[in-house]
RONUDREN-380907 format. One record per residue (C-alpha): residue number from 1; residue in one letter; x, y, z. Coordinates in Angstrom, 2 decimals. Example, Ala and Ser with C-alpha at 12.3 -4.5 7.8 and 13.67 -1.06 7.14 Angstrom:
{seq: 1&type: A&X: 12.30&Y: -4.50&Z: 7.80}
{seq: 2&type: S&X: 13.67&Y: -1.06&Z: 7.14}
! end
This chain:
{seq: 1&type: X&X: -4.10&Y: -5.01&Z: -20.48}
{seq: 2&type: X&X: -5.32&Y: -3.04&Z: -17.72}
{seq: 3&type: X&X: -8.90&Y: -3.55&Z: -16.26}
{seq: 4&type: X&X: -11.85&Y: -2.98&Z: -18.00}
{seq: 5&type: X&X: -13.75&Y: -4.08&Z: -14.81}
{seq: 6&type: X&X: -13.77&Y: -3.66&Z: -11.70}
{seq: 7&type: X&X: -11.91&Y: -6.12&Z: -9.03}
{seq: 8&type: X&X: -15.09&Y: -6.26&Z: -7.67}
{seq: 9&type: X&X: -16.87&Y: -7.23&Z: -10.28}
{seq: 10&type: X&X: -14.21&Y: -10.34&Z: -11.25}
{seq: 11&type: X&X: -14.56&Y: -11.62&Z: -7.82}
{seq: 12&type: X&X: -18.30&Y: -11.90&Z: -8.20}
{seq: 13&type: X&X: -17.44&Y: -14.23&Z: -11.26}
{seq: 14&type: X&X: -14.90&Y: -15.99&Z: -10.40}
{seq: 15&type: X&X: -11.19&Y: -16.50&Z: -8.69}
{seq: 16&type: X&X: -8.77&Y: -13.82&Z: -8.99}
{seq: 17&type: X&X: -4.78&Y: -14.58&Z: -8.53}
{seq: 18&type: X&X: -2.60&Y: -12.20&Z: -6.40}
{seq: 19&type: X&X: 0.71&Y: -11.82&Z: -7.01}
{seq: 20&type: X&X: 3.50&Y: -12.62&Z: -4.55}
{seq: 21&type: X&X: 6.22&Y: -11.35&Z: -1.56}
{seq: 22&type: X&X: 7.67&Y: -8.19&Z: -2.75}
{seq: 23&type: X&X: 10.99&Y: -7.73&Z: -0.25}
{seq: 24&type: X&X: 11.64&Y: -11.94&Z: -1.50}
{seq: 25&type: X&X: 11.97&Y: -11.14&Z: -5.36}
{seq: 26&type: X&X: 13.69&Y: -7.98&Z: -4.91}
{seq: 27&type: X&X: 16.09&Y: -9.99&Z: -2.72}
{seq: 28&type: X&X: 16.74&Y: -12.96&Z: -5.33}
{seq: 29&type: X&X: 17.12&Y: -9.65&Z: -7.97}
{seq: 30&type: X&X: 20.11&Y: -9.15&Z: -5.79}
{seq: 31&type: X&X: 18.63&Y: -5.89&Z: -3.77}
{seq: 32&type: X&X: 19.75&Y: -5.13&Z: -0.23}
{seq: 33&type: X&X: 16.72&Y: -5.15&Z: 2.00}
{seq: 34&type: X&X: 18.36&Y: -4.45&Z: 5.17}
{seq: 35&type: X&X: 17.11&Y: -1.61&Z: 5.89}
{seq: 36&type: X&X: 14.09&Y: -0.50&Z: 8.31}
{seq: 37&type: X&X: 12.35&Y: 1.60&Z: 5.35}
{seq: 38&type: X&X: 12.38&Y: -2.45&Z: 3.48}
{seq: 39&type: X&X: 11.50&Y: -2.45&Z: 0.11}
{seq: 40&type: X&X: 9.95&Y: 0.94&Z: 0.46}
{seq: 41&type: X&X: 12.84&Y: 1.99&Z: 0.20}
{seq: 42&type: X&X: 13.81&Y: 0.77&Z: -3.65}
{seq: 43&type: X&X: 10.83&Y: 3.74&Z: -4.06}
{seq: 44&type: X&X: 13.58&Y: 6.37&Z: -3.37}
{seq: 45&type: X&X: 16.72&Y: 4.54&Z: -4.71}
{seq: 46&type: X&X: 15.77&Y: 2.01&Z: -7.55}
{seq: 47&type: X&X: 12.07&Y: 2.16&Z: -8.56}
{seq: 48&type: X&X: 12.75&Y: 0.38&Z: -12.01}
{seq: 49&type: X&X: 13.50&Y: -2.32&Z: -9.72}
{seq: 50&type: X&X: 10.31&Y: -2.36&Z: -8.12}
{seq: 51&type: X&X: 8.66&Y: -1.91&Z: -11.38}
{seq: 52&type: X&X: 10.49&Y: -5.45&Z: -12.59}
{seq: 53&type: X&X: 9.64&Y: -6.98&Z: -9.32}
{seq: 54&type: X&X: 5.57&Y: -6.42&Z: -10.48}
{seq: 55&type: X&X: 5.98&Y: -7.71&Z: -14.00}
{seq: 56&type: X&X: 7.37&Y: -10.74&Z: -12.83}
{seq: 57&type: X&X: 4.54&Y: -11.68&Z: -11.14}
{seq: 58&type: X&X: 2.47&Y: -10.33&Z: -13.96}
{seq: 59&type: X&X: 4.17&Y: -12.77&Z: -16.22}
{seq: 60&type: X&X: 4.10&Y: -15.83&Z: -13.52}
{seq: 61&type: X&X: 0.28&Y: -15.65&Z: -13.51}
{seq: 62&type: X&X: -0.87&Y: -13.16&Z: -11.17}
{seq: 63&type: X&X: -3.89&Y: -10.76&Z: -11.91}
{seq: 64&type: X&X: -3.03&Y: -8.43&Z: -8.93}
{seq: 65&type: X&X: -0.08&Y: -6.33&Z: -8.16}
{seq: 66&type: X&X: 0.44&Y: -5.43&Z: -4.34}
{seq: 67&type: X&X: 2.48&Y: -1.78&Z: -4.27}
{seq: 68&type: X&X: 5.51&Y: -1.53&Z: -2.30}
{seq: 69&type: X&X: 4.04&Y: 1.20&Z: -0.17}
{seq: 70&type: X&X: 3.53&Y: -1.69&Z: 3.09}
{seq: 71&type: X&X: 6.26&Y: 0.28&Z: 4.86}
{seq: 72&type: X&X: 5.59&Y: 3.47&Z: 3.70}
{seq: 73&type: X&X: 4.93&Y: 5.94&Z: 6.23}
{seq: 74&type: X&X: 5.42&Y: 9.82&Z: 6.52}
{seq: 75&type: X&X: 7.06&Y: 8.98&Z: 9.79}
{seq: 76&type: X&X: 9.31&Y: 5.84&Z: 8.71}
{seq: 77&type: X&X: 10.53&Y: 8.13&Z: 5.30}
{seq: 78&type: X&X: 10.81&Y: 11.60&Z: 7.89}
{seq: 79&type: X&X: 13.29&Y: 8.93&Z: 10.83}
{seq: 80&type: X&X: 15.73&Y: 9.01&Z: 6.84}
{seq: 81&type: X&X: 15.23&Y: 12.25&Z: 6.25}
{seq: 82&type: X&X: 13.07&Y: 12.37&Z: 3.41}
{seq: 83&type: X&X: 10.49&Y: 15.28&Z: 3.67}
{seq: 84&type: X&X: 6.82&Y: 14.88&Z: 3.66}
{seq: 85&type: X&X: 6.40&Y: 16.17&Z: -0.02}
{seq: 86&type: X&X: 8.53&Y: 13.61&Z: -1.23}
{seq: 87&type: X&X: 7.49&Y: 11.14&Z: 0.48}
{seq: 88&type: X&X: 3.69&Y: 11.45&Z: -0.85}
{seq: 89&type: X&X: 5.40&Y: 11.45&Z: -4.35}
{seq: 90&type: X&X: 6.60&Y: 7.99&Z: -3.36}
{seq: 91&type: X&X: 3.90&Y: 6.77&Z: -2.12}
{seq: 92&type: X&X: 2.32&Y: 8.06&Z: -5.54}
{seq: 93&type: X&X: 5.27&Y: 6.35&Z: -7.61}
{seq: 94&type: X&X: 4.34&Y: 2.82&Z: -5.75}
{seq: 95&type: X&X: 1.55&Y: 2.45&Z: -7.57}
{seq: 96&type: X&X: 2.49&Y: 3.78&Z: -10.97}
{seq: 97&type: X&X: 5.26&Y: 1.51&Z: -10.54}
{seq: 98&type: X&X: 2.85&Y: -1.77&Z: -10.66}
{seq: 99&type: X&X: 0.84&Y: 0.28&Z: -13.22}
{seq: 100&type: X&X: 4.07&Y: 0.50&Z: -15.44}
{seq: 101&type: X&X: 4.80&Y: -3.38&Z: -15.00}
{seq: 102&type: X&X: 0.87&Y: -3.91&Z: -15.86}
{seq: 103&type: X&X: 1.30&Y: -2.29&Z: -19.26}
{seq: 104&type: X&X: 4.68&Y: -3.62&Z: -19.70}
{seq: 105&type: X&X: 3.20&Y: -6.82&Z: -19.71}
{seq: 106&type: X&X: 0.81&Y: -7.16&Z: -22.22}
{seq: 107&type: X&X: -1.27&Y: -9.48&Z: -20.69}
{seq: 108&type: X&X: -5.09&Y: -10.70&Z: -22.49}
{seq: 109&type: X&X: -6.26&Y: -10.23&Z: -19.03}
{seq: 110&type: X&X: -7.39&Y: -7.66&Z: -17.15}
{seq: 111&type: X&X: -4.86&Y: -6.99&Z: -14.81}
{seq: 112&type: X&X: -5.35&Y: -4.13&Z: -11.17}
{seq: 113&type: X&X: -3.11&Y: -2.50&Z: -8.77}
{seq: 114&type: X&X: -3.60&Y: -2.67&Z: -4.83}
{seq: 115&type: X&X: -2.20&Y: -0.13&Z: -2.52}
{seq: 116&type: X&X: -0.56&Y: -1.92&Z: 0.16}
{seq: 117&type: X&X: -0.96&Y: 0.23&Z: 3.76}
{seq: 118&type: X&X: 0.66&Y: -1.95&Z: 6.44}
{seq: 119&type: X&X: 0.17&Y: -1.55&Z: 9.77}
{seq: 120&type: X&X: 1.25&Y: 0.68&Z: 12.53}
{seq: 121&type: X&X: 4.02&Y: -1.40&Z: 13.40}
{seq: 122&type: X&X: 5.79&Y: -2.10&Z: 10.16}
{seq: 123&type: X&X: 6.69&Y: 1.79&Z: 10.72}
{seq: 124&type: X&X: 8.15&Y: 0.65&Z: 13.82}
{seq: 125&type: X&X: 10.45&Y: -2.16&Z: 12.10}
{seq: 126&type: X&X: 10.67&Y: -4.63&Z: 14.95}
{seq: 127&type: X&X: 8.09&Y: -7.28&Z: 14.70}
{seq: 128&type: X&X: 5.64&Y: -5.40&Z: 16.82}
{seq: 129&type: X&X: 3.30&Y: -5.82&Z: 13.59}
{seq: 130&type: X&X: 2.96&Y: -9.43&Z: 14.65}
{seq: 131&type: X&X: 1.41&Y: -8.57&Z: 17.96}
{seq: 132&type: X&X: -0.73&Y: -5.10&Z: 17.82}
{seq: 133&type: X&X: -1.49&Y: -3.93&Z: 21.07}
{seq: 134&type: X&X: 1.00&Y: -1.16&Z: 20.76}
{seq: 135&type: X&X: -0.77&Y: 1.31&Z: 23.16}
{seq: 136&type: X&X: -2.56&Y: 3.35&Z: 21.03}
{seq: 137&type: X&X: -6.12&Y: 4.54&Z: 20.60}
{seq: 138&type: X&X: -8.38&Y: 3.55&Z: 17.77}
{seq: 139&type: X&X: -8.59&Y: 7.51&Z: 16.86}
{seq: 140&type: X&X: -5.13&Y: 7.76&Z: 17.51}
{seq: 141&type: X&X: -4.43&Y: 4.77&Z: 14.71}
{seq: 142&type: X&X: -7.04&Y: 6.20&Z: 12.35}
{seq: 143&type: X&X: -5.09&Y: 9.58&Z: 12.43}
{seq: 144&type: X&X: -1.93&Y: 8.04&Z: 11.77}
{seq: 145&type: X&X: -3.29&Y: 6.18&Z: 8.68}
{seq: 146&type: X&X: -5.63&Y: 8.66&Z: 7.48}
{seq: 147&type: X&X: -2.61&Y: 10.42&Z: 5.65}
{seq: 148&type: X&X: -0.97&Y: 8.18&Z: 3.66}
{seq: 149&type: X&X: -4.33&Y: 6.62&Z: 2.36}
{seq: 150&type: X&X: -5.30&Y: 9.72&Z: 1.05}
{seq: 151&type: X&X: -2.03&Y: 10.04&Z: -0.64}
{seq: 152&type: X&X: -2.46&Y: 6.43&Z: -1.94}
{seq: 153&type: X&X: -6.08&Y: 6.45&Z: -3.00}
{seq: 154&type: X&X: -5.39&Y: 9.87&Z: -4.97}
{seq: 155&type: X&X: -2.44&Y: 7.90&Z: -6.84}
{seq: 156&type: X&X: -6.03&Y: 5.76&Z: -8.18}
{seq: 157&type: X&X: -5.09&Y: 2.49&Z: -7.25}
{seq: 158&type: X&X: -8.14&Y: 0.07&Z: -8.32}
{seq: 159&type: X&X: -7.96&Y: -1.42&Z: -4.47}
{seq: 160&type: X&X: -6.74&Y: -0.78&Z: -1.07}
{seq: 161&type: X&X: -5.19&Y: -3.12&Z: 0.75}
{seq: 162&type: X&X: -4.97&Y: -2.86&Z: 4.23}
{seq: 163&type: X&X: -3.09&Y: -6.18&Z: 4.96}
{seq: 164&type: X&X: -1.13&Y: -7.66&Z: 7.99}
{seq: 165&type: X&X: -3.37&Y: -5.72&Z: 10.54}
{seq: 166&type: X&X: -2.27&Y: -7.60&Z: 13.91}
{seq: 167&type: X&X: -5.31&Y: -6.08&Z: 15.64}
{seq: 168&type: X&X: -9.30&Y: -5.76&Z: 15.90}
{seq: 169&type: X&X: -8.48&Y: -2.27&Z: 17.21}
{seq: 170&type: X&X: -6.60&Y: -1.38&Z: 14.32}
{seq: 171&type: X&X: -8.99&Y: -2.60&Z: 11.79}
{seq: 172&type: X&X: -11.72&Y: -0.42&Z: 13.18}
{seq: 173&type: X&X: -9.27&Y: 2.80&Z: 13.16}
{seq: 174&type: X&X: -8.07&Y: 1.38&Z: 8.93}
{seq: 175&type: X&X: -12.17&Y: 1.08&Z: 8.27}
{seq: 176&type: X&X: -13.02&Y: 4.39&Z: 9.50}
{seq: 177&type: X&X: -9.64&Y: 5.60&Z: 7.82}
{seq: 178&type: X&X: -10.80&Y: 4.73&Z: 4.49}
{seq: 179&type: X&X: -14.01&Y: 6.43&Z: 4.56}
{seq: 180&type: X&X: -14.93&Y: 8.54&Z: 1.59}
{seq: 181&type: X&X: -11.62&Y: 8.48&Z: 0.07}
{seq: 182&type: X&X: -13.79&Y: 6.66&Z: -3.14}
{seq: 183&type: X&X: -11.13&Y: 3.52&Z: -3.55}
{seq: 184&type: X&X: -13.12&Y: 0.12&Z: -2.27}
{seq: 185&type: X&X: -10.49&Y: -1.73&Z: -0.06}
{seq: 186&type: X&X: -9.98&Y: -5.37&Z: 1.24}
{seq: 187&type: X&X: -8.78&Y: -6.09&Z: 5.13}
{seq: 188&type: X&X: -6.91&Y: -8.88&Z: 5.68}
{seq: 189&type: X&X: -5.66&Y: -10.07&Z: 9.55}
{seq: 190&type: X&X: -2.17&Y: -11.35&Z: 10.14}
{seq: 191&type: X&X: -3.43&Y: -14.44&Z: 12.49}
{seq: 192&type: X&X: -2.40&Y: -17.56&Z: 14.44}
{seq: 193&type: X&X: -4.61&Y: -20.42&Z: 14.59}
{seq: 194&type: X&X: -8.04&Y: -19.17&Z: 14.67}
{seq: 195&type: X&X: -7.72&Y: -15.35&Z: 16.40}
{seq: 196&type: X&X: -5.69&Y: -12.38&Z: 15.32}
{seq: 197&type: X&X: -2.30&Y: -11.99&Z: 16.19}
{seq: 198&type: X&X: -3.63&Y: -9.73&Z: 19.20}
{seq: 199&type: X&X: -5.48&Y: -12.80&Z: 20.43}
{seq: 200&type: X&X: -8.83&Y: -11.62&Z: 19.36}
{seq: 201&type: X&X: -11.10&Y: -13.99&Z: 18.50}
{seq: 202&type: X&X: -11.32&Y: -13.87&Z: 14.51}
{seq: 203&type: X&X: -15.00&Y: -14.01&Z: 14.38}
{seq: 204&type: X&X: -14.69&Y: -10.74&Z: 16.61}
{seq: 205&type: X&X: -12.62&Y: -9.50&Z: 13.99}
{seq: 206&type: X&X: -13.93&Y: -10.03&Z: 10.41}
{seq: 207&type: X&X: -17.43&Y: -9.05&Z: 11.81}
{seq: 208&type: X&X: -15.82&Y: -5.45&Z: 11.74}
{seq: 209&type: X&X: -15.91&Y: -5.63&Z: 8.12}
{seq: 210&type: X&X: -19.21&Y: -7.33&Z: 7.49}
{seq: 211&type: X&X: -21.75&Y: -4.00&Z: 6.99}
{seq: 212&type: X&X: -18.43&Y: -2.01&Z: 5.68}
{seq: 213&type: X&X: -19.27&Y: -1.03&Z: 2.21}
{seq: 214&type: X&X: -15.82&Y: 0.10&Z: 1.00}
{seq: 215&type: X&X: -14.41&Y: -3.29&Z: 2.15}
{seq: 216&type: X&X: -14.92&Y: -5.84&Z: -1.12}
{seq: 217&type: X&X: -12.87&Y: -8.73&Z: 0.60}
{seq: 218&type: X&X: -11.54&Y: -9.85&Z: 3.58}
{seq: 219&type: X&X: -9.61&Y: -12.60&Z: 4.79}
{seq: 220&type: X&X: -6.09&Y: -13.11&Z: 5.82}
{seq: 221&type: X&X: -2.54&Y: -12.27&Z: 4.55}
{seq: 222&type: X&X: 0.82&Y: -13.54&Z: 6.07}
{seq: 223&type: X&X: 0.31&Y: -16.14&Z: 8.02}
{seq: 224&type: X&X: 1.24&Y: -19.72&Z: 8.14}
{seq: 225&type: X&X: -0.26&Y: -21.65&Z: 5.01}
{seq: 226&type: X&X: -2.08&Y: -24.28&Z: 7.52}
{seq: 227&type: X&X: -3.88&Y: -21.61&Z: 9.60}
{seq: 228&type: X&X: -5.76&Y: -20.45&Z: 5.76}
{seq: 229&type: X&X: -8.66&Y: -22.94&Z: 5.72}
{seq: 230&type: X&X: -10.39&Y: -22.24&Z: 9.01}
{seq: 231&type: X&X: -9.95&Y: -18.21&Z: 8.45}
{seq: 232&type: X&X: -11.40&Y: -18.08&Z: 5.52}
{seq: 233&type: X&X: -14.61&Y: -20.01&Z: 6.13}
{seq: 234&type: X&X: -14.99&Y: -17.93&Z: 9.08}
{seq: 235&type: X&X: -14.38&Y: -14.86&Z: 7.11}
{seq: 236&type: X&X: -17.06&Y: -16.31&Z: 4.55}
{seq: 237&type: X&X: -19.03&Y: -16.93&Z: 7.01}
{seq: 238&type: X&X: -19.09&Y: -13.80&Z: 8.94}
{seq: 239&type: X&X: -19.10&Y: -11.40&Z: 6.73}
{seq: 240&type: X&X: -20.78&Y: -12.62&Z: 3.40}
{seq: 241&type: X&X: -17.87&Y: -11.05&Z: 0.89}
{seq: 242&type: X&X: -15.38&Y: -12.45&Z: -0.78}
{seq: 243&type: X&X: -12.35&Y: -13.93&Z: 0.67}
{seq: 244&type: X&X: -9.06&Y: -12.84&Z: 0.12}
{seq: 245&type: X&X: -5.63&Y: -14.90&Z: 1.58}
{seq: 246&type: X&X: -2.40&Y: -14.55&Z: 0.51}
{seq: 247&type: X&X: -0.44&Y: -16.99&Z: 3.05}
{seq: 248&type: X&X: 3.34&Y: -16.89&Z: 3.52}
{seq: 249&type: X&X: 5.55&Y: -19.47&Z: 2.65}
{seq: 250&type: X&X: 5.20&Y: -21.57&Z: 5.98}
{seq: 251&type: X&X: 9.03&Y: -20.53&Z: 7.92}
{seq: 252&type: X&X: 8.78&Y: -18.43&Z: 10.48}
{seq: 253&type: X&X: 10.36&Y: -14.75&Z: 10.91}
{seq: 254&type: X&X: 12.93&Y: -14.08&Z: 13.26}
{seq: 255&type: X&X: 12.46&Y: -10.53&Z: 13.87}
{seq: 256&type: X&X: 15.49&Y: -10.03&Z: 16.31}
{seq: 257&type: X&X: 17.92&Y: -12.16&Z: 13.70}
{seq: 258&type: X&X: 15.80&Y: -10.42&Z: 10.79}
{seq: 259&type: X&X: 15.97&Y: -13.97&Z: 9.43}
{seq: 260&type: X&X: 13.40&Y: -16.39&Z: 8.25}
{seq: 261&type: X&X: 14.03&Y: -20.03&Z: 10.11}
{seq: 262&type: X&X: 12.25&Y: -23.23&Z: 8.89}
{seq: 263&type: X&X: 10.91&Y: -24.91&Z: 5.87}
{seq: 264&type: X&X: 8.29&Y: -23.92&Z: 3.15}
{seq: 265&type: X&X: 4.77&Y: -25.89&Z: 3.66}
{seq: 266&type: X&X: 3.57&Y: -23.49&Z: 1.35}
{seq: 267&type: X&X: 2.19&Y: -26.06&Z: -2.05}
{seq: 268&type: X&X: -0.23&Y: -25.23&Z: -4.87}
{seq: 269&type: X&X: -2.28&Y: -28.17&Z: -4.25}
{seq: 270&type: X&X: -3.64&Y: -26.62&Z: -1.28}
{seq: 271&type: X&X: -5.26&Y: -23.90&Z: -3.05}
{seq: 272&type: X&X: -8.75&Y: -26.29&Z: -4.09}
{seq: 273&type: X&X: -8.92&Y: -26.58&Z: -0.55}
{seq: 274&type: X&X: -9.07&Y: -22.23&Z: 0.21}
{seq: 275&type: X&X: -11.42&Y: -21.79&Z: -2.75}
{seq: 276&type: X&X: -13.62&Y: -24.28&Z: -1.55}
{seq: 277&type: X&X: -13.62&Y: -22.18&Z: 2.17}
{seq: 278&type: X&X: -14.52&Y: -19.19&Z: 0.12}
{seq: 279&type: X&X: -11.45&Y: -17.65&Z: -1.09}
{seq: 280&type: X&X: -11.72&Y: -15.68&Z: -4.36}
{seq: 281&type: X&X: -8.77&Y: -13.77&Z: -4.13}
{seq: 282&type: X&X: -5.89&Y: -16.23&Z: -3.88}
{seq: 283&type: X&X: -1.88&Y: -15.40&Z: -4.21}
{seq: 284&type: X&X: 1.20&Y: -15.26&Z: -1.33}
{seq: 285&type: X&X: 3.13&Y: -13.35&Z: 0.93}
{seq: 286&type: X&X: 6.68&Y: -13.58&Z: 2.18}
{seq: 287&type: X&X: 8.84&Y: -16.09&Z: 0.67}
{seq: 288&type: X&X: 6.63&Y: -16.87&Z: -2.06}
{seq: 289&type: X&X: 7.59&Y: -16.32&Z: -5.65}
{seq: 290&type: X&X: 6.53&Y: -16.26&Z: -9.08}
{seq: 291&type: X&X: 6.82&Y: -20.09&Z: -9.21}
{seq: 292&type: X&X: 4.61&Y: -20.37&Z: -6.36}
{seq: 293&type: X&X: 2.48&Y: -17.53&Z: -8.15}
{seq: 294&type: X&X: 2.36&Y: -19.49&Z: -11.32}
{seq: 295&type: X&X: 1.44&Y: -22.73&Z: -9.27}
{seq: 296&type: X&X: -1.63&Y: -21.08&Z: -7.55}
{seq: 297&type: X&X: -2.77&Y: -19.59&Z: -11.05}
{seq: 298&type: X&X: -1.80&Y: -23.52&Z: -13.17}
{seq: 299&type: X&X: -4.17&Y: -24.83&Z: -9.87}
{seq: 300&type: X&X: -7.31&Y: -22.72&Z: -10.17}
{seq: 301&type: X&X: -7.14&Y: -23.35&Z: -13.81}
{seq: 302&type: X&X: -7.13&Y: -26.72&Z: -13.62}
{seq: 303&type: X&X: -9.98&Y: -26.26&Z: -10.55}
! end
């Protein structure tokens, strides 16, 4: 079912499960992701696909459906030629796509949709989102995300999520971005070790959230599974909200191959161990499935 309460409200009582890497399951469907628009765009070309992609997560566990609107820009759909009308419609179809695999479902749960807005440098489609510092002002970030977050929030997604942000700089532009657009949001760092992916200390950087009141989590999204524990009780610690993470599967992206190279540490048994740290908002990101999905959600009910 969809949510009779909020995602807010569920975090406050409990441990919520997120779903899952999108461009992975599209990928095992047999979908051709090679491509700078990603899975962005199977928006354009193949949205049942997308819509599939959602209810199998959905059906592996997950309370949470992340749209497939990380890559989707009004510059990365205008470098294919798509025009900026249509590209708000896709935006717009991202999240009616999870809504569709929601009902589809027919779960006894409440189930939401988050609108995924990645950062300035997935646009760019070569790694840069796994460094920030890409020269820009704070205002000149906030006006480049400004657009498509109106477009998303008007599409009445129950969450934003502003995930994979490489940067301190480019948290405070997303955070002033989502002002008054009436759509709470959750910020979550791309990191290494304890500081951002920019180098910033993460202390530095989840204290940017702490007196936001549209921001209902924060935490940290694609990273290595090992890096999880610290972040979050920083994040906890800092900031006083709930904790979202959503690691990815442990190998490590290659972005001039545009290949993923090493092994999976990514296991459901260390999920006890995030919760404990603070994390209330618990599912993966690249490279993780529904079985890993289904894991996370067999672990926190046996928590």
């Amino acid at each position: 079912m969809t949510s009779t309460i909020t995602l807010a409200e569920a975090l406050a009582a409990g441990t919520v499960v997120l779903d899952g890497g999108m461009s992975n399951q599209l990928e095992s469907a047999g979908h051709d992701l090679s491509d700078e628009l990603w899975s962005a765009r199977l928006l354009a070309e193949q949205p049942e696909a997308v819509t599939e992609a959602h209810l199998a997560y959905f059906r592996a566990g997950a309370d949470v459906a992340i749209t497939a609107s990380y890559q989707a820009t009004f510059e990365g759909f205008a470098q294919r030629g798509i025009a900026r009308e249509r590209a708000a419609e896709l935006m717009a179809l991202s999240v009616e796509s999870a809504r569709e695999a929601a009902r589809r479902a027919r779960a006894p749960r409440p189930l939401w949709v988050a609108a995924s807005a990645g950062p300035y440098g997935a646009m760019l489609a070569d790694g840069s989102e796994y460094r920030g510092r890409y020269g820009l002002s704070v205002d000149e970030l906030e006006r480049f995300h400004r657009p498509r977050l109106e477009v998303l929030a008007a599409a009445g997604p129950d969450v934003l999520a502003l995930e994979t942000v490489p940067d301190a700089d480019e948290a405070a532009a997303l955070l002033r971005a989502v002002r008054g657009l009436g759509v709470p949001a959750w910020l979550t760092y791309s990191v290494a070790g304890d500081r951002t992916r920019a180098g910033q200390p993460l202390e530095e950087a989840f204290a940017l959230a702490a007196e936001a009141d549209e921001v209902i989590a924060v935490g940290v999204n694609c990273c290595a599974p090992q890096d999880v524990d610290g972040a979050a009780a920083t994040a906890a610690r800092v900031t006083g909200k709930p904790v979202v993470v959503y690691p990815n599967s442990g190998e490590t992206w290659d972005a001039e191959a545009r290949a993923w190279t090493g092994r999976s540490t990514f296991t459901a048994g260390q999920v006890k161990g995030w919760q404990q740290a603070g994390a209330r908002l618990i599912g993966g990101c690249c490279r993780v499935g529904p079985d890993g999905i289904s894991g996370i959600a067999g672990a926190l009910e046996a928590a």
